[in-house]
N, CA, C and O atoms as CSV, one atom per row, in Angstrom:
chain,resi,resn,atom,element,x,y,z
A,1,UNK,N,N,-67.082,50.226,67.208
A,1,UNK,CA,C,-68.248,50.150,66.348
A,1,UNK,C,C,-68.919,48.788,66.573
A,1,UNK,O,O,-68.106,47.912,66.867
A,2,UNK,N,N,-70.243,48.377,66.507
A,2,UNK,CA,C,-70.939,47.387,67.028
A,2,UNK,C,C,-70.716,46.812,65.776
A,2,UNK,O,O,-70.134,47.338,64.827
A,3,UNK,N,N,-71.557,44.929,65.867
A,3,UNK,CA,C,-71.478,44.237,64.677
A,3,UNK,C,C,-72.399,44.606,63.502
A,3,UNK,O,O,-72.319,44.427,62.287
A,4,UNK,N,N,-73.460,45.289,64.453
A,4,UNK,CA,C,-74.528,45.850,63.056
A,4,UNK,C,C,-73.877,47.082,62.087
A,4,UNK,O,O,-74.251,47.194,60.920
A,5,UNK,N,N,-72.987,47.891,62.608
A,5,UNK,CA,C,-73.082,48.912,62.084
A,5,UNK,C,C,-71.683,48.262,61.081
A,5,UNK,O,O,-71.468,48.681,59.943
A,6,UNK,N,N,-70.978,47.375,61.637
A,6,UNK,CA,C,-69.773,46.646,60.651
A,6,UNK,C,C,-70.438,46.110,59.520
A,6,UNK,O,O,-70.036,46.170,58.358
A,7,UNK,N,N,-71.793,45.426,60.053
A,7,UNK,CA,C,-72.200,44.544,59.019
A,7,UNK,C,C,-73.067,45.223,58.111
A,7,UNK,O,O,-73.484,44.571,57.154
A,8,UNK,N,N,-73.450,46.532,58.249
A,8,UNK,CA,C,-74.298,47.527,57.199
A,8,UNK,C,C,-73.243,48.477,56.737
A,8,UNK,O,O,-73.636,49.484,56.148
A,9,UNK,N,N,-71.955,48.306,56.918
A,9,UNK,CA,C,-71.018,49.198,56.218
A,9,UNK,C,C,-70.348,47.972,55.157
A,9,UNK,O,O,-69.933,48.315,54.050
A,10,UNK,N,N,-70.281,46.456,55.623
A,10,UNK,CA,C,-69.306,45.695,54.810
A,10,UNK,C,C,-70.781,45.600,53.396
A,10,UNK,O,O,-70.342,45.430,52.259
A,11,UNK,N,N,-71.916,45.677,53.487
A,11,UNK,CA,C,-72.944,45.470,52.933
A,11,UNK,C,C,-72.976,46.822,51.649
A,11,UNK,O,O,-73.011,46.769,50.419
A,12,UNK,N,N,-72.940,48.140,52.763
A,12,UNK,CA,C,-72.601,49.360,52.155
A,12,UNK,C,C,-71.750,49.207,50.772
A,12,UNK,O,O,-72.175,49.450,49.643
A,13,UNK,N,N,-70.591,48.799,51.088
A,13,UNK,CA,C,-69.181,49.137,51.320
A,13,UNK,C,C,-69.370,48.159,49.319
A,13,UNK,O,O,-68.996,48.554,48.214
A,14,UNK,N,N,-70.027,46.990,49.705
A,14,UNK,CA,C,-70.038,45.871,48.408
A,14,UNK,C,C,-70.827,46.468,47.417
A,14,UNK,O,O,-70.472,46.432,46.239
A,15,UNK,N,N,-71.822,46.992,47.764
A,15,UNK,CA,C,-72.993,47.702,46.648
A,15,UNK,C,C,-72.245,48.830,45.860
A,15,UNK,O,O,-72.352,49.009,44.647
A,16,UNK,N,N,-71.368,49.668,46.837
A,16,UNK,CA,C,-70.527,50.743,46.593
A,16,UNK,C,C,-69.442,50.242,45.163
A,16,UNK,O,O,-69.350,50.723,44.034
A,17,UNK,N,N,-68.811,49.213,45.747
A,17,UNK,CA,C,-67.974,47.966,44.276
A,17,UNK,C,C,-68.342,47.917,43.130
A,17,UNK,O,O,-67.765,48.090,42.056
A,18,UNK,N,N,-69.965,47.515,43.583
A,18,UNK,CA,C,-70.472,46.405,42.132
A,18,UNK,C,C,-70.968,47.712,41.334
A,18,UNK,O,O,-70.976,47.631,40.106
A,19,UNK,N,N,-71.402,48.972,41.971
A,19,UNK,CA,C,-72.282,50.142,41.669
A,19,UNK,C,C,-70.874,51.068,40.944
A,19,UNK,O,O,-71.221,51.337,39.794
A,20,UNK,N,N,-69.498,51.612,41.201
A,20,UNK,CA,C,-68.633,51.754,40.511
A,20,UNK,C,C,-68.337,51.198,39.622
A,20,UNK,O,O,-68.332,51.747,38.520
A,21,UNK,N,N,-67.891,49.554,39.841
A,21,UNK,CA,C,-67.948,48.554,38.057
A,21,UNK,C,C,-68.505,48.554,37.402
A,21,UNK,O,O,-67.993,48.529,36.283
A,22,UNK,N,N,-69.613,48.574,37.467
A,22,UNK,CA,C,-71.366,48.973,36.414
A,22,UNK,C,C,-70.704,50.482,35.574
A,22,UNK,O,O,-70.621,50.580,34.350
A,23,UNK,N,N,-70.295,51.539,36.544
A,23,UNK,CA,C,-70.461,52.744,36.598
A,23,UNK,C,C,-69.289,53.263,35.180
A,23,UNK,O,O,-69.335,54.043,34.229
A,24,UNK,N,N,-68.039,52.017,35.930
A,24,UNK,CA,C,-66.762,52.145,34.903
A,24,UNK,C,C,-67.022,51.442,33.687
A,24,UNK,O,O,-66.588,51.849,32.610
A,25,UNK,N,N,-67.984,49.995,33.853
A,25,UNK,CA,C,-67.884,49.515,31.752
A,25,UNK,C,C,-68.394,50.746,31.361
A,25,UNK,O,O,-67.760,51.618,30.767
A,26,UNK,N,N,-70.058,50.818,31.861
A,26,UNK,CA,C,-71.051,52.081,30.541
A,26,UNK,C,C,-70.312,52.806,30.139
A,26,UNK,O,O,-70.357,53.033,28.930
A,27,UNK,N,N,-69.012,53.692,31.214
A,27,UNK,CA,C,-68.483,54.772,30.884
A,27,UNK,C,C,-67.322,54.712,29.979
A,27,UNK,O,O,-67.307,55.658,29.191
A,28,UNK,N,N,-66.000,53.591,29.814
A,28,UNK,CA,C,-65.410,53.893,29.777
A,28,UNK,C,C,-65.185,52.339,28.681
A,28,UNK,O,O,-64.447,52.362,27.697
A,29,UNK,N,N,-65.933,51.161,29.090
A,29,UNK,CA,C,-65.638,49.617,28.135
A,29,UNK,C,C,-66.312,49.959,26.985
A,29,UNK,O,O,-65.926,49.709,25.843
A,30,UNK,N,N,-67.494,50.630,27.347
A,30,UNK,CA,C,-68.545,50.575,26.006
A,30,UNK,C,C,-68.028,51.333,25.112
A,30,UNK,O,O,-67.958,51.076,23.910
A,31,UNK,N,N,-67.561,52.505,25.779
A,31,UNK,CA,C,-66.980,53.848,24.554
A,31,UNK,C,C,-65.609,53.043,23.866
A,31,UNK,O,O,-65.458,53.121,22.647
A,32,UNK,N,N,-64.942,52.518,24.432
A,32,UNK,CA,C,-63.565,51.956,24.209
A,32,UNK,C,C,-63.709,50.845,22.899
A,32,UNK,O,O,-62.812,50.538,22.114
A,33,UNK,N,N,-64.647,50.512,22.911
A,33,UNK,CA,C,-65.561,49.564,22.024
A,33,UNK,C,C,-66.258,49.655,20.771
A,33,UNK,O,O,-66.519,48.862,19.867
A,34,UNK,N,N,-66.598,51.534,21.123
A,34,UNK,CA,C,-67.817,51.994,19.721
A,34,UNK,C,C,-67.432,51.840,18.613
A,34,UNK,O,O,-68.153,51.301,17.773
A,35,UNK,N,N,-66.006,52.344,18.290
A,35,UNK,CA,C,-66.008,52.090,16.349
A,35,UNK,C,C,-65.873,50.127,16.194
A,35,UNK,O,O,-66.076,49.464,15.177
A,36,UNK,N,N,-65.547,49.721,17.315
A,36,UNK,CA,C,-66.149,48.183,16.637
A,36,UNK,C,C,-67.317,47.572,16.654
A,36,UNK,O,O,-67.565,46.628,15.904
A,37,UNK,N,N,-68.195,48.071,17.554
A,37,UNK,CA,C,-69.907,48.083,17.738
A,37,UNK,C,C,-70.222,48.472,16.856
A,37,UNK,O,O,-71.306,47.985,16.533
A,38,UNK,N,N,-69.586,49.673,15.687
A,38,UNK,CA,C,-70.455,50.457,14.534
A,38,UNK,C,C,-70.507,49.560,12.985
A,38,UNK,O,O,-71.038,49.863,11.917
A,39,UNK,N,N,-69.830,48.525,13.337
A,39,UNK,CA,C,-69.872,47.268,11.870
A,39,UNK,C,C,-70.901,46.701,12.124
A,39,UNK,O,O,-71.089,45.696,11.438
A,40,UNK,N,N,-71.697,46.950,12.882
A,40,UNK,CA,C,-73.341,46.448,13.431
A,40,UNK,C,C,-74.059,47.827,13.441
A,40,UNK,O,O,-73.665,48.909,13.878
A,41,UNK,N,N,-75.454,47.412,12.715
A,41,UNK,CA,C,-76.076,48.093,12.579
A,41,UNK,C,C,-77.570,48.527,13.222
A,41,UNK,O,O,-78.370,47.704,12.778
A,42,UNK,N,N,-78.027,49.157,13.791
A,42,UNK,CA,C,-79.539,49.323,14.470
A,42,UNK,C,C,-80.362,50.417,13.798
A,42,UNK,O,O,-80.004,51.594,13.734
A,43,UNK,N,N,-81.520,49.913,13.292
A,43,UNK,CA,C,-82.312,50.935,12.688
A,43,UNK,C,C,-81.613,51.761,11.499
A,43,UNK,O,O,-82.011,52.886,11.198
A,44,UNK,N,N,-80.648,51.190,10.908
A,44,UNK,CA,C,-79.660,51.846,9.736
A,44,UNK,C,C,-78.676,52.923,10.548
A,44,UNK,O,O,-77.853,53.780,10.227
A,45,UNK,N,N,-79.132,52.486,11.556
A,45,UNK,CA,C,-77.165,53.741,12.360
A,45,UNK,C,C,-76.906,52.667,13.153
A,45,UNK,O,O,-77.707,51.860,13.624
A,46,UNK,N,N,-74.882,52.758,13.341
A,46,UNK,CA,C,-74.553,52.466,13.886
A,46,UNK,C,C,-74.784,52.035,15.424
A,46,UNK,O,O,-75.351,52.709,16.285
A,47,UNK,N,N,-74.000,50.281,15.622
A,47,UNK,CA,C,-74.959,50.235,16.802
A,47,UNK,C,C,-73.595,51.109,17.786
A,47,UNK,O,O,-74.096,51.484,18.846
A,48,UNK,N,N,-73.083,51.242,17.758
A,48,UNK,CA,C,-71.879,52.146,18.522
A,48,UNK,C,C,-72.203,53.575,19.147
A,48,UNK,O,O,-71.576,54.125,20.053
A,49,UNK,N,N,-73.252,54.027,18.508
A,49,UNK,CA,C,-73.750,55.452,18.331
A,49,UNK,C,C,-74.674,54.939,19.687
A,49,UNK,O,O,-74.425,55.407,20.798
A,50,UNK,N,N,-75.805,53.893,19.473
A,50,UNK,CA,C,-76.785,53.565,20.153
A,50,UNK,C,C,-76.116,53.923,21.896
A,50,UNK,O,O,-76.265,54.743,22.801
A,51,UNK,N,N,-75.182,52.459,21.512
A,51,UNK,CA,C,-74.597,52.271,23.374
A,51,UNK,C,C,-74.009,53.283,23.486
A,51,UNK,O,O,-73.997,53.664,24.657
A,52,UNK,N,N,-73.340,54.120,22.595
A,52,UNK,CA,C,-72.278,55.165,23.378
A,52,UNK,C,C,-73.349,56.648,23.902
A,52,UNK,O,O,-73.378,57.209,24.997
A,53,UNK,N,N,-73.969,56.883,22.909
A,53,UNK,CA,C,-74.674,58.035,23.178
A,53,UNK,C,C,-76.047,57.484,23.852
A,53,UNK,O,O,-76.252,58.262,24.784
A,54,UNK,N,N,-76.897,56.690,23.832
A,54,UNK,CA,C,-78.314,56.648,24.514
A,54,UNK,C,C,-77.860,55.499,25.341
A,54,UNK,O,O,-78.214,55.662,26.509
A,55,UNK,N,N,-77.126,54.265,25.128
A,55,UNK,CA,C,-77.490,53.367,25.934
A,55,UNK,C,C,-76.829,53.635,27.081
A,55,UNK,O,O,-77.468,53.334,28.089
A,56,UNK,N,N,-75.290,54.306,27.340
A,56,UNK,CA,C,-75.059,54.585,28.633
A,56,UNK,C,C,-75.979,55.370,29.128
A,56,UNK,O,O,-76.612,54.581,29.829
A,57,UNK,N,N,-76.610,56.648,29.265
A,57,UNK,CA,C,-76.877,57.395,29.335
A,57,UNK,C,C,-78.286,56.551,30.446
A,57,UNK,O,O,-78.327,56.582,31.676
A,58,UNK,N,N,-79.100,56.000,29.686
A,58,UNK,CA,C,-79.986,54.630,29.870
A,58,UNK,C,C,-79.640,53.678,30.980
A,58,UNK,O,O,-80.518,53.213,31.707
A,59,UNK,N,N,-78.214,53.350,31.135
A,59,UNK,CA,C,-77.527,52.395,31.806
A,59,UNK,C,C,-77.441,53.370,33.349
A,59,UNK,O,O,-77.663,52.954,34.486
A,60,UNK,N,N,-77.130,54.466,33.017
A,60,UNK,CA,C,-76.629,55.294,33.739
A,60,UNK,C,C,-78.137,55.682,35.184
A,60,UNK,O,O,-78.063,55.368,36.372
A,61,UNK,N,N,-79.241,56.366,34.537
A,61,UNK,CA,C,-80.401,56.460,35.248
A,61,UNK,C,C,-80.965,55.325,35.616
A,61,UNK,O,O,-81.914,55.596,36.352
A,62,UNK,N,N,-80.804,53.771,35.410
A,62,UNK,CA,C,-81.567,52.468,35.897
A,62,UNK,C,C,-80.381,52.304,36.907
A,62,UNK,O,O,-80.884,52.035,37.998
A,63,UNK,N,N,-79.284,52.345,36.982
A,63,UNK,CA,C,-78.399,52.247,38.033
A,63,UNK,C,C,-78.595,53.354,39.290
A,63,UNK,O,O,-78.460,52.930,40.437
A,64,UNK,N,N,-78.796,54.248,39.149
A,64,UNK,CA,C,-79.141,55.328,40.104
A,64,UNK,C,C,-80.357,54.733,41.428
A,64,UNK,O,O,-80.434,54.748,42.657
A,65,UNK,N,N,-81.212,54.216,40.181
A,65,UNK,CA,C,-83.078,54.194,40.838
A,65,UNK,C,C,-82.476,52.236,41.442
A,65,UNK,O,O,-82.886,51.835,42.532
A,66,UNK,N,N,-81.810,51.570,40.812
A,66,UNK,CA,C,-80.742,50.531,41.568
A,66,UNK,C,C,-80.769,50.958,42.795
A,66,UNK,O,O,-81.705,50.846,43.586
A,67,UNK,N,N,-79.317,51.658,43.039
A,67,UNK,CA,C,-78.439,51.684,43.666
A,67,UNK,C,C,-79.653,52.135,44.785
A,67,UNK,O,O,-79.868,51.425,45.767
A,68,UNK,N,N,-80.353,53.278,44.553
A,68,UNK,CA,C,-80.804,53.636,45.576
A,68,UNK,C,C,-81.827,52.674,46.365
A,68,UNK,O,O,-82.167,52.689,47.548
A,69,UNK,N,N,-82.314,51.577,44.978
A,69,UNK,CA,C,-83.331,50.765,45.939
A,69,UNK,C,C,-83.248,49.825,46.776
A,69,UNK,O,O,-84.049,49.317,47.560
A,70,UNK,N,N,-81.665,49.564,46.396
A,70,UNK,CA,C,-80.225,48.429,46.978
A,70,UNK,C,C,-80.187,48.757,48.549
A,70,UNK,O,O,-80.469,48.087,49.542
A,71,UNK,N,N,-79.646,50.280,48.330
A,71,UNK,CA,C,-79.166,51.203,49.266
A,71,UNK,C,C,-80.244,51.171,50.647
A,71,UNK,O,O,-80.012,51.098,51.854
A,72,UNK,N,N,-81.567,51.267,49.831
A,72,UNK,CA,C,-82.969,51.220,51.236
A,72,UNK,C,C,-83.209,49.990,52.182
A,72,UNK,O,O,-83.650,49.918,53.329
A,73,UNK,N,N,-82.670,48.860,51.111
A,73,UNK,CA,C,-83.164,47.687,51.546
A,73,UNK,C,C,-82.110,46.967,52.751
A,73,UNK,O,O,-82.276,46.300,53.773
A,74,UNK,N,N,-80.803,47.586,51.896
A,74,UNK,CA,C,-79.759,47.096,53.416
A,74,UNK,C,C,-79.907,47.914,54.693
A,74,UNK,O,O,-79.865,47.383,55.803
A,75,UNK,N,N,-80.074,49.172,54.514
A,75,UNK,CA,C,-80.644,50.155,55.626
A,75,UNK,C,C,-81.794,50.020,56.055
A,75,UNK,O,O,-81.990,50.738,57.035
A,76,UNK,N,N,-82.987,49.176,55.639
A,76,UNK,CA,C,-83.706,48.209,56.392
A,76,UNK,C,C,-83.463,46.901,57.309
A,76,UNK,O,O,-83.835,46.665,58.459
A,77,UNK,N,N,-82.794,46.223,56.500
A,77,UNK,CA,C,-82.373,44.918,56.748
A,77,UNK,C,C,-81.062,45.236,58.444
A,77,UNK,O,O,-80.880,44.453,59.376
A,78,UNK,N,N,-80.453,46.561,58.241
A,78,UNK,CA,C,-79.813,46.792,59.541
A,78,UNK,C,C,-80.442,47.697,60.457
A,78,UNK,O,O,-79.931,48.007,61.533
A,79,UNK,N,N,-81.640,48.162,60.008
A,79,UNK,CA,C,-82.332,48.755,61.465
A,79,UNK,C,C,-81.780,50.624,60.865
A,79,UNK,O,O,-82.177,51.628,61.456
A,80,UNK,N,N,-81.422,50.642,60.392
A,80,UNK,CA,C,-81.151,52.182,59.897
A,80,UNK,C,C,-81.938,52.363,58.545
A,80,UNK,O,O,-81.433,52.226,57.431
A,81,UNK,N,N,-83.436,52.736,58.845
A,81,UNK,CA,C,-84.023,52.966,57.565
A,81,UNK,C,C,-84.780,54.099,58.480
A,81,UNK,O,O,-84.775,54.341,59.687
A,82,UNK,N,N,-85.511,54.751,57.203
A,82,UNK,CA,C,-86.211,55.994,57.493
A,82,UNK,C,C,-87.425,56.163,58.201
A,82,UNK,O,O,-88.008,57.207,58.493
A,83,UNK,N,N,-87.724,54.965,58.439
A,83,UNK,CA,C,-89.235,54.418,58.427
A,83,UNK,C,C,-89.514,54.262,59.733
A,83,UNK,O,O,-89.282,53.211,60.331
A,84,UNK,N,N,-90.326,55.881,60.577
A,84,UNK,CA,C,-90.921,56.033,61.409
A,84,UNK,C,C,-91.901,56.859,61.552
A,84,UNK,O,O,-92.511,56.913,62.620
């Protein structure tokens, strides 16, 4: 395998990391969290309700339109983009 294609997979490979860790708090820190988030309050409901039910959810679609805009720019930056 050449150095470009090493160096757009080790690039790949990191976004892939940081884009799972993101992927695991929303899913799994925030919920783990809600009945102590809910002694705080937003708009008179619980703020626990907020992050668990809308804000992942929220967290979830801005990471997508992320990942993918992450995803274009290293596949530019190594010569493997769409753009012909």
């Amino acid at each position: 395998m050449s150095s470009n294609h090493e160096a757009h997979w080790k690039d790949t490979s990191r976004l892939t990391v940081i884009t799972l860790l993101l992927w695991f708090f929303f899913s799994i820190v925030v919920h783990a969290f809600g009945s102590s988030l809910n002694s705080i309050s937003f708009l008179g409901f619980p703020l626990g309700y907020y992050m668990a039910g809308q804000g992942s959810l929220l967290a979830f679609v801005i990471m997508i339109f992320w990942t993918s805009s992450r995803q274009e720019k290293i596949d530019e930056k190594h010569g493997f983009d769409e753009k012909d």
